[in-house]
N, C-alpha and C positions, 0 to 999 in steps of 0.2 A: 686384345679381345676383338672379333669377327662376330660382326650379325651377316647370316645368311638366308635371303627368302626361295632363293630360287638354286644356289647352289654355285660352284664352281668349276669347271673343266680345268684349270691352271690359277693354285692358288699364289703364284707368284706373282700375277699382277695386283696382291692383293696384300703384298709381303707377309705374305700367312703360311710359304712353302715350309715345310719339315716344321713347324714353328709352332703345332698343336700339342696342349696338354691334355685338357680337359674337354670335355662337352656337354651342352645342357639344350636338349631338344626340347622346345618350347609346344608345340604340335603335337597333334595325336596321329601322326604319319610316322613312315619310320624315313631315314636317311642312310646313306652311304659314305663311307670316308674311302679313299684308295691310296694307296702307296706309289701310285706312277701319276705324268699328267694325261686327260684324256680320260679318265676314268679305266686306266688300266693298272695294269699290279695287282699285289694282292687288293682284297675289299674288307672293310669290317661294317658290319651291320649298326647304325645305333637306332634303336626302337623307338615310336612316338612315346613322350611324355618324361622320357629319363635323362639321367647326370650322371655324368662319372666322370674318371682320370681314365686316360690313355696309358696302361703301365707297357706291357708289348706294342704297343703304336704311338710311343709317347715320342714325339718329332718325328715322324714319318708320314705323314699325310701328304700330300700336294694335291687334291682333287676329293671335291663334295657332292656327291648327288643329289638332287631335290625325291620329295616322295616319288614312288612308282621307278625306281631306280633302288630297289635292292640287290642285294649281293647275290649270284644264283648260288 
């Protein structure tokens, strides 16, 4: 498990790379998960205040945007 406030550009320094199931966004922001590091690749959106399972991005992430960093 990963608490993030402010997000990550390289989740490997955090041994969190590909390593994501689930998520539970705590804030009424939304955030960004990406499939590359840098905030590149694809993006999936998770919206302030929800939880889920990662089922098509289940171990793919490597990179978390803080709010104001959604997906275009």
């Amino acid at each position: 498990m990963a608490w993030f406030q402010f997000g990550s550009p390289d989740l490997r320094g955090q041994g969190m790379d590909n390593r994501t199931s689930s998520y539970w966004n705590r804030i009424n922001a939304n955030r960004s998960l990406y499939g590359g590091f840098n905030y590149g690749g694809q993006c999936f959106s998770i919206f302030g205040s929800l939880r889920g399972n990662l089922s098509t991005w289940n171990n793919r992430v490597s990179s978390l945007r803080r709010p104001g960093g959604e997906c275009a």
